[in-house]
DONUGU-843667 format. One record per residue (C-alpha): residue number from 1; residue in one letter; chain; z, x, y. Coordinates in pm, whole numbers. Example, Ala and Ser with C-alpha at 12.3 -4.5 7.8 and 13.67 -1.06 7.14 Angstrom:
2
fido=1 | gugu=A | tivex=A | Z=780 | X=1230 | Y=-450
fido=2 | gugu=S | tivex=A | Z=714 | X=1367 | Y=-106
This chain:
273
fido=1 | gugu=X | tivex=A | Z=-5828 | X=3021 | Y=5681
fido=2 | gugu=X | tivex=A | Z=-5545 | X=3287 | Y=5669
fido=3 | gugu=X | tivex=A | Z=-5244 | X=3085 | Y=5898
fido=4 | gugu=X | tivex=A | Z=-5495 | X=2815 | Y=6027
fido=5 | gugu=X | tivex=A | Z=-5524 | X=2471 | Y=5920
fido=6 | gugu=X | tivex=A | Z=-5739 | X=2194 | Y=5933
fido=7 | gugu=X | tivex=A | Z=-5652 | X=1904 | Y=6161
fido=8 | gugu=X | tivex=A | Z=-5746 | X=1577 | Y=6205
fido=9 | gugu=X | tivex=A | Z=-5885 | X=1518 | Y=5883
fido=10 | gugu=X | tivex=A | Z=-5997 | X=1107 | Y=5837
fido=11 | gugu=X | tivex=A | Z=-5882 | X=892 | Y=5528
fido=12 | gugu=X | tivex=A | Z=-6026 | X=1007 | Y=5217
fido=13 | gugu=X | tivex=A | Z=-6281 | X=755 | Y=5091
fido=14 | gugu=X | tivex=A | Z=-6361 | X=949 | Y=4789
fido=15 | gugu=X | tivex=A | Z=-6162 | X=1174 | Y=4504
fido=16 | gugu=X | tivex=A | Z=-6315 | X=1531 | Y=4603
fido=17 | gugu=X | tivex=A | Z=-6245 | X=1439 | Y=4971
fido=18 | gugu=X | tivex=A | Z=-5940 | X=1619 | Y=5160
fido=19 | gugu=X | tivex=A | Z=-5624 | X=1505 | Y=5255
fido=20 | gugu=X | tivex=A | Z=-5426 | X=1528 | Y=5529
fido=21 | gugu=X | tivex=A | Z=-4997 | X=1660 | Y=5437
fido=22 | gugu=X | tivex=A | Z=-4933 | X=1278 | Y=5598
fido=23 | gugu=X | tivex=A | Z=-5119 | X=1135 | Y=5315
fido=24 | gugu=X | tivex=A | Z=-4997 | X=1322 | Y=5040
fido=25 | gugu=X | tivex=A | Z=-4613 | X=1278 | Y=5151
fido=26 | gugu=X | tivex=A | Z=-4739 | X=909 | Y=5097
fido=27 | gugu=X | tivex=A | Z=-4741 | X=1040 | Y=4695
fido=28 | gugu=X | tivex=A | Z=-4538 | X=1066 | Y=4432
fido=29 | gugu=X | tivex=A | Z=-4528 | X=1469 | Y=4292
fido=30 | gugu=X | tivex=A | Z=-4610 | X=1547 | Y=3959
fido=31 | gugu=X | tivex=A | Z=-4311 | X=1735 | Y=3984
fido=32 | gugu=X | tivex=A | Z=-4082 | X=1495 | Y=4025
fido=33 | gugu=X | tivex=A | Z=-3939 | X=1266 | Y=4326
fido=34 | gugu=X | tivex=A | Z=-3779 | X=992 | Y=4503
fido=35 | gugu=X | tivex=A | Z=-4010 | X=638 | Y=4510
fido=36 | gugu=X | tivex=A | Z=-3934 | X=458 | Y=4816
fido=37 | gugu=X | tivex=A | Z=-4142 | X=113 | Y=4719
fido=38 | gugu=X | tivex=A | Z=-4238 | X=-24 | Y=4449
fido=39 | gugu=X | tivex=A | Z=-4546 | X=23 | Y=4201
fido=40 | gugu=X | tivex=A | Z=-4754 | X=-225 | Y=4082
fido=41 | gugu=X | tivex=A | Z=-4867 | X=-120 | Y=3725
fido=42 | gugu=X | tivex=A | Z=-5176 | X=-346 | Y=3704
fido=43 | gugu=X | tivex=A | Z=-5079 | X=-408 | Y=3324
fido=44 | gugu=X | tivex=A | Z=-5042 | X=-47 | Y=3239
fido=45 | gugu=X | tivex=A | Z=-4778 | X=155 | Y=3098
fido=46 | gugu=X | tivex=A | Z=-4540 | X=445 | Y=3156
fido=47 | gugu=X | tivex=A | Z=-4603 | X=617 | Y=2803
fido=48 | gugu=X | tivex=A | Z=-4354 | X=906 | Y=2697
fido=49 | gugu=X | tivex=A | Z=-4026 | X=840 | Y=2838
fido=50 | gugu=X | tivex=A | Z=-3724 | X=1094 | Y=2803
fido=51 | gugu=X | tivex=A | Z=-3424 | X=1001 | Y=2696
fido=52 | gugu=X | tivex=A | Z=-3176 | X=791 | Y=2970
fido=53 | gugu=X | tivex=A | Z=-2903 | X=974 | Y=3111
fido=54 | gugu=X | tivex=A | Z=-2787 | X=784 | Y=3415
fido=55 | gugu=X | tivex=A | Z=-2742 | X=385 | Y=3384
fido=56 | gugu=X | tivex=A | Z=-3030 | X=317 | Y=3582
fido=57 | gugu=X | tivex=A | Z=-3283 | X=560 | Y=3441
fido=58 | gugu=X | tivex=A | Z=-3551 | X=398 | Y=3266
fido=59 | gugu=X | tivex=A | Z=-3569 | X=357 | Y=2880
fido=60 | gugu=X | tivex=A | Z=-3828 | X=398 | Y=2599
fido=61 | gugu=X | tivex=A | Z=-3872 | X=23 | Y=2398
fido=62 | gugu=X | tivex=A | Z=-3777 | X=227 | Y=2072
fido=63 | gugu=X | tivex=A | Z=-3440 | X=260 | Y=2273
fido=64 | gugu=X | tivex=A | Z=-3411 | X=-87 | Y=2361
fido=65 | gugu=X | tivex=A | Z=-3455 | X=-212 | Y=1986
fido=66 | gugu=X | tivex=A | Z=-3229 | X=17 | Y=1864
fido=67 | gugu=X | tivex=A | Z=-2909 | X=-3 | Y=2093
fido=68 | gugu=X | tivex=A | Z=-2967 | X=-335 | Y=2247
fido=69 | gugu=X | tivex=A | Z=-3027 | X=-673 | Y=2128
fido=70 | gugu=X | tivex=A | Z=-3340 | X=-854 | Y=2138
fido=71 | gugu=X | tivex=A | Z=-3395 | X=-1221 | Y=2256
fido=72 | gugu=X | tivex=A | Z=-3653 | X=-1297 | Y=2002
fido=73 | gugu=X | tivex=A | Z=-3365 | X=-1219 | Y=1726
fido=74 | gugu=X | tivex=A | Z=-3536 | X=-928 | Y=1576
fido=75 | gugu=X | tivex=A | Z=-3302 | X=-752 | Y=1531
fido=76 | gugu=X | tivex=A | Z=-2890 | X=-755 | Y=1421
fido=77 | gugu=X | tivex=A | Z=-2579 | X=-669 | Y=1641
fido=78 | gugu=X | tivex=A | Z=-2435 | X=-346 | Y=1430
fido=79 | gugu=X | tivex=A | Z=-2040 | X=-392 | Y=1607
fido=80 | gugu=X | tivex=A | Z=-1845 | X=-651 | Y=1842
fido=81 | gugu=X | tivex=A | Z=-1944 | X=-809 | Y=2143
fido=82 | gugu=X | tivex=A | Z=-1646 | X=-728 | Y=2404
fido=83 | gugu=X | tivex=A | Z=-1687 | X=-990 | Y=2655
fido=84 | gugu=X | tivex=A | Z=-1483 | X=-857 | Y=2890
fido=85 | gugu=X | tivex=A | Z=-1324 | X=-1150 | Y=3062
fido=86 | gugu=X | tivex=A | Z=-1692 | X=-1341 | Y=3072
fido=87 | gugu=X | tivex=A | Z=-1800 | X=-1604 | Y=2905
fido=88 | gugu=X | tivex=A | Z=-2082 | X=-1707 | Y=2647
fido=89 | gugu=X | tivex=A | Z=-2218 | X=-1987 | Y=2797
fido=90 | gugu=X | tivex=A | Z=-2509 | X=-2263 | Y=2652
fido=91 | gugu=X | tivex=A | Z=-2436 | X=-2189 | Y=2303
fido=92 | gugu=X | tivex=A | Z=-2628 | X=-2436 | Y=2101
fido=93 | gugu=X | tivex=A | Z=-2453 | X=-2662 | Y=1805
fido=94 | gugu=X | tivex=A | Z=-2388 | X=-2501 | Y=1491
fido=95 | gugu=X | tivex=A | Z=-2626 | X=-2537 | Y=1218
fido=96 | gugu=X | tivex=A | Z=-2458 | X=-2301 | Y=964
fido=97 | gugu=X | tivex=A | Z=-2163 | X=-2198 | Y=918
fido=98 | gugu=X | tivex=A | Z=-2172 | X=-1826 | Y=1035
fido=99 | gugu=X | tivex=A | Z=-2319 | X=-1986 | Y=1373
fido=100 | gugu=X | tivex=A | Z=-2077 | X=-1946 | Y=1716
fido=101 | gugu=X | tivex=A | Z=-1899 | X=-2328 | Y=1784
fido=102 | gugu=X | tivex=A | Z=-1953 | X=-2422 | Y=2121
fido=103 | gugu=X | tivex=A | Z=-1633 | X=-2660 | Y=2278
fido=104 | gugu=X | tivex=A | Z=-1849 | X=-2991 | Y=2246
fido=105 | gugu=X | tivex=A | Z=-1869 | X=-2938 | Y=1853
fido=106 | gugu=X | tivex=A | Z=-1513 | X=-2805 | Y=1833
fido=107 | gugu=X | tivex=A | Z=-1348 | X=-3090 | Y=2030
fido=108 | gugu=X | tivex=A | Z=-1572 | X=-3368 | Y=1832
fido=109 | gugu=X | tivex=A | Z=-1574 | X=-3167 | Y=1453
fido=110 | gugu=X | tivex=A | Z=-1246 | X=-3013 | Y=1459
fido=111 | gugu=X | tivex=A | Z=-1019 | X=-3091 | Y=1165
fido=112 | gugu=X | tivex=A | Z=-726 | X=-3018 | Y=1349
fido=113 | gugu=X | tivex=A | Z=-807 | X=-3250 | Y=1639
fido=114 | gugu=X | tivex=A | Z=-894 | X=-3499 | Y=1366
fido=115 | gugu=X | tivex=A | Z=-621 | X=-3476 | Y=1174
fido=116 | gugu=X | tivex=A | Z=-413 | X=-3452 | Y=1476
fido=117 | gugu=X | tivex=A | Z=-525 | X=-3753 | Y=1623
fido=118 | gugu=X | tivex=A | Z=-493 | X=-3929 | Y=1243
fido=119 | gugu=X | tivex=A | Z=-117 | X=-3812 | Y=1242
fido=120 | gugu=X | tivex=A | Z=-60 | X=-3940 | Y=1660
fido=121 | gugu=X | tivex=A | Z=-226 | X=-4296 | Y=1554
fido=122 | gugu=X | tivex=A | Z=-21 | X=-4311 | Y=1217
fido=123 | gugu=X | tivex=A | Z=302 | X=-4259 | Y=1402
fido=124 | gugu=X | tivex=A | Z=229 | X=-4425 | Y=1721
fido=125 | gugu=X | tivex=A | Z=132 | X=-4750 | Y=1435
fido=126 | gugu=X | tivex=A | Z=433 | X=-4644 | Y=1339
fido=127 | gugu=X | tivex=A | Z=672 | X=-4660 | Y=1591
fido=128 | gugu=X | tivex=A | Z=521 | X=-4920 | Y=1728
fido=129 | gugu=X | tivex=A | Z=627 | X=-5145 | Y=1402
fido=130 | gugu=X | tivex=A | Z=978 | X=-5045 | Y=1397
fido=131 | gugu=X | tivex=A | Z=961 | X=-5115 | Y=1784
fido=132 | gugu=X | tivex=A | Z=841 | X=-5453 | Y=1704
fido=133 | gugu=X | tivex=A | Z=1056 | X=-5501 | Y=1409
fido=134 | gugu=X | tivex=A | Z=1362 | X=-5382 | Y=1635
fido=135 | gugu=X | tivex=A | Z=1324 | X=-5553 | Y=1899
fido=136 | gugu=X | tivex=A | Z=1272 | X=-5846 | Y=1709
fido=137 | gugu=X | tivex=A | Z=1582 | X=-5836 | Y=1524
fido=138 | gugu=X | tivex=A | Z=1822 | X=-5752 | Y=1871
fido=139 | gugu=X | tivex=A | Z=1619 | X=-6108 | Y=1982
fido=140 | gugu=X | tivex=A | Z=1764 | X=-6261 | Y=1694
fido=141 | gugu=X | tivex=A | Z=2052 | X=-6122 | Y=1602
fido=142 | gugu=X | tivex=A | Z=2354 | X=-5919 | Y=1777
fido=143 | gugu=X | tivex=A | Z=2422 | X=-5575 | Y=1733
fido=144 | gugu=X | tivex=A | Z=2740 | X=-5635 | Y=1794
fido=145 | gugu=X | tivex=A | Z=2830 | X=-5347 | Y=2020
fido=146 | gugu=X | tivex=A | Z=3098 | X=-5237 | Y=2200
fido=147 | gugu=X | tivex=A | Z=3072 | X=-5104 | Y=2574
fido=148 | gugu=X | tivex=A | Z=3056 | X=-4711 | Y=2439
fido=149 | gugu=X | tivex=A | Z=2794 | X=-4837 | Y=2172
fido=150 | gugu=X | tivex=A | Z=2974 | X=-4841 | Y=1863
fido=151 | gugu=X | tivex=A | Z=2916 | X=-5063 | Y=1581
fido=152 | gugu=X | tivex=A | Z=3209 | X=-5320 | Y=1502
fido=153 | gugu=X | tivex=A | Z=2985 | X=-5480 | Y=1251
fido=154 | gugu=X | tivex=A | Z=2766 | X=-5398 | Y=951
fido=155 | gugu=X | tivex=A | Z=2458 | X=-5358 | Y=1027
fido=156 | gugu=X | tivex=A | Z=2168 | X=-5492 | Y=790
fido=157 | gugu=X | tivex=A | Z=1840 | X=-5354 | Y=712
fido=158 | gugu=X | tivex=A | Z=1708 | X=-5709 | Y=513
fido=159 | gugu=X | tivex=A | Z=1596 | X=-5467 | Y=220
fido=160 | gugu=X | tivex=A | Z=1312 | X=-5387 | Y=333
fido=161 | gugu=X | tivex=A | Z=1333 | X=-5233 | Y=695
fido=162 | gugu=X | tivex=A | Z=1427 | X=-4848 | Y=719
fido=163 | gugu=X | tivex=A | Z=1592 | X=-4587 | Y=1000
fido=164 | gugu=X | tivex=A | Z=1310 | X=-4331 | Y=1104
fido=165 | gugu=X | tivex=A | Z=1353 | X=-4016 | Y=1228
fido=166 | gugu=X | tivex=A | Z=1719 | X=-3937 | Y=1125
fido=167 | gugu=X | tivex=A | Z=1805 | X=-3579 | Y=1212
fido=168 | gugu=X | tivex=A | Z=2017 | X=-3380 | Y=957
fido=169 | gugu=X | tivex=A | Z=2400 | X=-3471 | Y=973
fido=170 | gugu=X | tivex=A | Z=2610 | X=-3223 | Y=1110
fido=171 | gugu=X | tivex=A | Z=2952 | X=-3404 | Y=1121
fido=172 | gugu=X | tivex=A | Z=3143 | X=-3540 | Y=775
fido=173 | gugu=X | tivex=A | Z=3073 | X=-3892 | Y=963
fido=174 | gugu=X | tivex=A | Z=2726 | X=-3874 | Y=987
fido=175 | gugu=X | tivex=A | Z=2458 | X=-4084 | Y=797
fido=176 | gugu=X | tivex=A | Z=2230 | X=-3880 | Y=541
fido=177 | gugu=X | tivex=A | Z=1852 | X=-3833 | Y=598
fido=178 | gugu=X | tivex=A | Z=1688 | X=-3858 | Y=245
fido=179 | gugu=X | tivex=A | Z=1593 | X=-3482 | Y=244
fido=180 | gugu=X | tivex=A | Z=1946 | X=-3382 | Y=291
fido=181 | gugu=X | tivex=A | Z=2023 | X=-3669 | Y=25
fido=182 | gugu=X | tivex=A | Z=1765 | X=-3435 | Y=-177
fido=183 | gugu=X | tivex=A | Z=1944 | X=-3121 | Y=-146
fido=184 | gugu=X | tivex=A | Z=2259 | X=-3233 | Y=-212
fido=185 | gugu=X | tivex=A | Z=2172 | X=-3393 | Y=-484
fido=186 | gugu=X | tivex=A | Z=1956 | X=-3090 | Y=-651
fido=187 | gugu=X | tivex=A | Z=2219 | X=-2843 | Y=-529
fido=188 | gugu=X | tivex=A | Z=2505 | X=-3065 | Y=-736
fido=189 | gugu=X | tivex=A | Z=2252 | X=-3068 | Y=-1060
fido=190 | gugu=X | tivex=A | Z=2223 | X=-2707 | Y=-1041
fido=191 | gugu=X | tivex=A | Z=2562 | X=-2647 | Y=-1023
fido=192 | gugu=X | tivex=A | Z=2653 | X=-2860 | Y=-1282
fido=193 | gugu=X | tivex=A | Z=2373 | X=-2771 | Y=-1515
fido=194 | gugu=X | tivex=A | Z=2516 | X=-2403 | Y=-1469
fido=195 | gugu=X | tivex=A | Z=2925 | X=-2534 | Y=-1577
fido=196 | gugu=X | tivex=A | Z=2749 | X=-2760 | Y=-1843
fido=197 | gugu=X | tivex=A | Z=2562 | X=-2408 | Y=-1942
fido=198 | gugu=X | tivex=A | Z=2851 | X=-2221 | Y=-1958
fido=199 | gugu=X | tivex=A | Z=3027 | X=-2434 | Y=-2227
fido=200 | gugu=X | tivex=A | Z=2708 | X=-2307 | Y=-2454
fido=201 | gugu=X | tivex=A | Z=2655 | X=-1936 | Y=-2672
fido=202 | gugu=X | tivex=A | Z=2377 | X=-1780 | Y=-2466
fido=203 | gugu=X | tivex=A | Z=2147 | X=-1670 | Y=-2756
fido=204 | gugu=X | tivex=A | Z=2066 | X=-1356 | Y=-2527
fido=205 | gugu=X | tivex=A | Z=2447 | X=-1210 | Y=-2621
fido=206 | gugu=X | tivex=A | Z=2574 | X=-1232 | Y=-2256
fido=207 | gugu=X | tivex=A | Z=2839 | X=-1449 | Y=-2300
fido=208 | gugu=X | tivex=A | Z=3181 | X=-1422 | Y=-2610
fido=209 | gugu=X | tivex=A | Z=3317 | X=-1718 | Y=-2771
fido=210 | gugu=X | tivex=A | Z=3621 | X=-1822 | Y=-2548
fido=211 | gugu=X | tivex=A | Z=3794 | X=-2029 | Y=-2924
fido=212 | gugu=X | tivex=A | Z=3717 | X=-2070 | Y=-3288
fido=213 | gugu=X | tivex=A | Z=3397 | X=-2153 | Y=-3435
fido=214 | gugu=X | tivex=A | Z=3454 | X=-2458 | Y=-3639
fido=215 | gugu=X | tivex=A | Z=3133 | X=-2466 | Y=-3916
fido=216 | gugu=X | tivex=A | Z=3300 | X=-2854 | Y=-4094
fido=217 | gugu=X | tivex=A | Z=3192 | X=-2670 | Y=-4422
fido=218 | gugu=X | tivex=A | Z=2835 | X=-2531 | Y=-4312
fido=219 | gugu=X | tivex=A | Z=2696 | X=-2202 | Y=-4344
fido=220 | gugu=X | tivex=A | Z=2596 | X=-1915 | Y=-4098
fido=221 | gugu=X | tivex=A | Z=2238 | X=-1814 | Y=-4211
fido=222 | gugu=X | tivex=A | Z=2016 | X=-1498 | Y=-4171
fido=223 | gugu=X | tivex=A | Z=2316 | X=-1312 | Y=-4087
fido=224 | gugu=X | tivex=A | Z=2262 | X=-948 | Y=-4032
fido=225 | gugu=X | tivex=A | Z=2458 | X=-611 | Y=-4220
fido=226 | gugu=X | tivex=A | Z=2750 | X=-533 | Y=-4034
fido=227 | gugu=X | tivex=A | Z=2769 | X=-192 | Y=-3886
fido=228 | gugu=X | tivex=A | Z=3081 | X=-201 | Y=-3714
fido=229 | gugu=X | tivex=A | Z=3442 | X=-265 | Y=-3849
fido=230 | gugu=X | tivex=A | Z=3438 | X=-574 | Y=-3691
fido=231 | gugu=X | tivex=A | Z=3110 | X=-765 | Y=-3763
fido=232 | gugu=X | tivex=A | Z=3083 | X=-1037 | Y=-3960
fido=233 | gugu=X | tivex=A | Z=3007 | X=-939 | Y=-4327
fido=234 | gugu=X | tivex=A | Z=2683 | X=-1166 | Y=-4500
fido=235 | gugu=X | tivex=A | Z=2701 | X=-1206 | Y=-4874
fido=236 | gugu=X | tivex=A | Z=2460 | X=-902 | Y=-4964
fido=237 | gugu=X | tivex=A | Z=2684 | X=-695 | Y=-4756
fido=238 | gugu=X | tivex=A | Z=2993 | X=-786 | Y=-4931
fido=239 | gugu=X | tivex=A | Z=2830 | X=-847 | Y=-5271
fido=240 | gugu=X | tivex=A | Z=2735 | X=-406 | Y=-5246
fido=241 | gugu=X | tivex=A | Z=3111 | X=-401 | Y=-5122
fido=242 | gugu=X | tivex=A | Z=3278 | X=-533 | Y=-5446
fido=243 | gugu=X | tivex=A | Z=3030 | X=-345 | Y=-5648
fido=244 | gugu=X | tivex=A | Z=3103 | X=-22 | Y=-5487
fido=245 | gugu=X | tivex=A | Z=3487 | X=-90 | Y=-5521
fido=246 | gugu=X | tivex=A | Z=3433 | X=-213 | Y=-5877
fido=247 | gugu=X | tivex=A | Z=3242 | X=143 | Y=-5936
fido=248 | gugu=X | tivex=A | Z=3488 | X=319 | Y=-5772
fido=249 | gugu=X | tivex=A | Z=3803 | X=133 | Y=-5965
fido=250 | gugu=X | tivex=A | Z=3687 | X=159 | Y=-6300
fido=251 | gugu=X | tivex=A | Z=3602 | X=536 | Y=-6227
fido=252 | gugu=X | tivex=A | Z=3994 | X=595 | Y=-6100
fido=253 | gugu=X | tivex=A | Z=4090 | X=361 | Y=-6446
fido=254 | gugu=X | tivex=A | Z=3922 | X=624 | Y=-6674
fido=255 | gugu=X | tivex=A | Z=4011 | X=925 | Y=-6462
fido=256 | gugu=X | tivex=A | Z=4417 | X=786 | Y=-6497
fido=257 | gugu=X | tivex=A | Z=4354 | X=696 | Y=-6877
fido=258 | gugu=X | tivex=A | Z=4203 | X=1051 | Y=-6936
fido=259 | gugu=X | tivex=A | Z=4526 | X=1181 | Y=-6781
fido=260 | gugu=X | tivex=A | Z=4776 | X=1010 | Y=-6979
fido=261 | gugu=X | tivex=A | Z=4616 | X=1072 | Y=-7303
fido=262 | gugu=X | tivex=A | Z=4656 | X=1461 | Y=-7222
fido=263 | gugu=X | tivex=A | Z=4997 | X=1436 | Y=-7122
fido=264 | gugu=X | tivex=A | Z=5125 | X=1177 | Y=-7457
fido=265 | gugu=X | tivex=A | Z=5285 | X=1311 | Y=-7752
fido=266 | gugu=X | tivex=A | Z=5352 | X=1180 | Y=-8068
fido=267 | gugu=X | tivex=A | Z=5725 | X=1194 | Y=-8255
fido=268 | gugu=X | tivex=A | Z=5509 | X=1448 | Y=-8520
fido=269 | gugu=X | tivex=A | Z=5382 | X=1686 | Y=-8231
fido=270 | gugu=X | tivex=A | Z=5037 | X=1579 | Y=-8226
fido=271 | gugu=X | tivex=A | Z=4851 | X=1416 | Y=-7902
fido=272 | gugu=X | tivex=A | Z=4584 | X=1199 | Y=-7856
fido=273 | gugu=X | tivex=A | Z=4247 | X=1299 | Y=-7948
């Protein structure tokens, strides 16, 4: 046909027919190309799928399963779920206790509310009876305050009423809470169990006798050698004392005796033998 063409070709009807450059512009290239509807798969498949590289390129199932997780729960999240600013909404009561809480089980289940609300009740009950008890008492009875609100008579309790909620004193005039009461107390005891302590020989050596040991005629027992001038000496210390002195005296005695019989002389000349 060298440069000419043939035009006005019909609509092919059958796969060996012709087609005009119309009609195949109407295709997509094996080569690649831009759809601009959509295609209607009929049930069938796009098989051998590269690798995505933009966000909106297509992806292989073997991809999905492995970096994306499934709605049937096949498979396992591998890392954390970053919900960035969203929420997880319709999550379904807990069954065990791995599963997510949803609000409706955390506001009805939680301990915290419960024990919460158990503590509000308790001292609402509370305050409520002291209210009651209060109020009932300034019905029958007078305070007895002056205009500024002082006390100018003793107030009592009937032995079996108490004042709730008193904050730690921080004046000299100020009545005690029973946990300050506490710590006064313990903080006396310890200080007085340490000056009651001190009166005492620490067995561990840190402490010296401060007078004389008075023993009213009794013995000190299991008492070691003495290795320094001033220890205490026990009885088999001094016992190979005297012994040694004994030793040593009766070894000076003969020495001396040995040197006065070679120095006496008898009226006739002779010495001692």
């Amino acid at each position: 046909m060298d440069t000419h063409h043939i035009s006005y070709l019909g609509a092919p009807e059958q796969k060996h027919h012709a087609v005009t450059k119309g009609y195949a512009d109407t295709k997509l290239s094996l080569l690649g190309g831009d759809m601009r509807g959509e295609i209607g798969m009929a049930g069938n498949r796009i098989l051998h799928v590269g690798e995505p590289e933009q966000s909106n390129d297509t992806i292989r199932l073997s991809y999905a399963n492995e970096f994306y997780l499934k709605r049937d729960r096949t498979n396992w999240m591998r890392g954390s779920l970053h919900a960035g600013g969203f929420q997880v909404v319709r999550v379904g009561n807990p069954r065990k206790e791995q599963d997510a809480v949803n609000l409706q089980t955390l506001q009805a289940s939680s301990v915290l509310e419960q024990a919460t609300a158990a503590a509000n009740t308790a001292v609402g009950d509370a305050i409520t009876n002291h209210a009651n008890i209060l109020n009932r008492d300034i019905r029958t009875k007078s305070l007895n305050l002056d205009p500024q609100g002082t006390a100018t008579k003793n107030f009592s309790m009937g032995e079996q009423y108490h004042i709730a909620g008193l904050p730690d004193p921080t004046l000299d005039h100020e009545a005690f809470n029973l946990r300050m009461l506490n710590q006064k107390v313990l903080k006396e005891i310890r200080v007085n169990n340490l000056l009651e302590a001190q009166k005492y020989l620490r067995l561990d050596g840190q402490n010296q006798m401060v007078s004389d040991l008075q023993m009213n005629d009794h013995k000190i027992v299991r008492l070691a050698d003495a290795t320094a001038p001033a220890d205490d000496m026990n009885k088999r210390t001094l016992d190979a004392a005297v012994k040694s002195l004994r030793s040593e005296n009766e070894q000076l005695i003969l020495a001396t005796n040995e040197n006065i019989s070679q120095r006496v002389m008898f009226l006739d000349g002779t010495s001692l033998p």
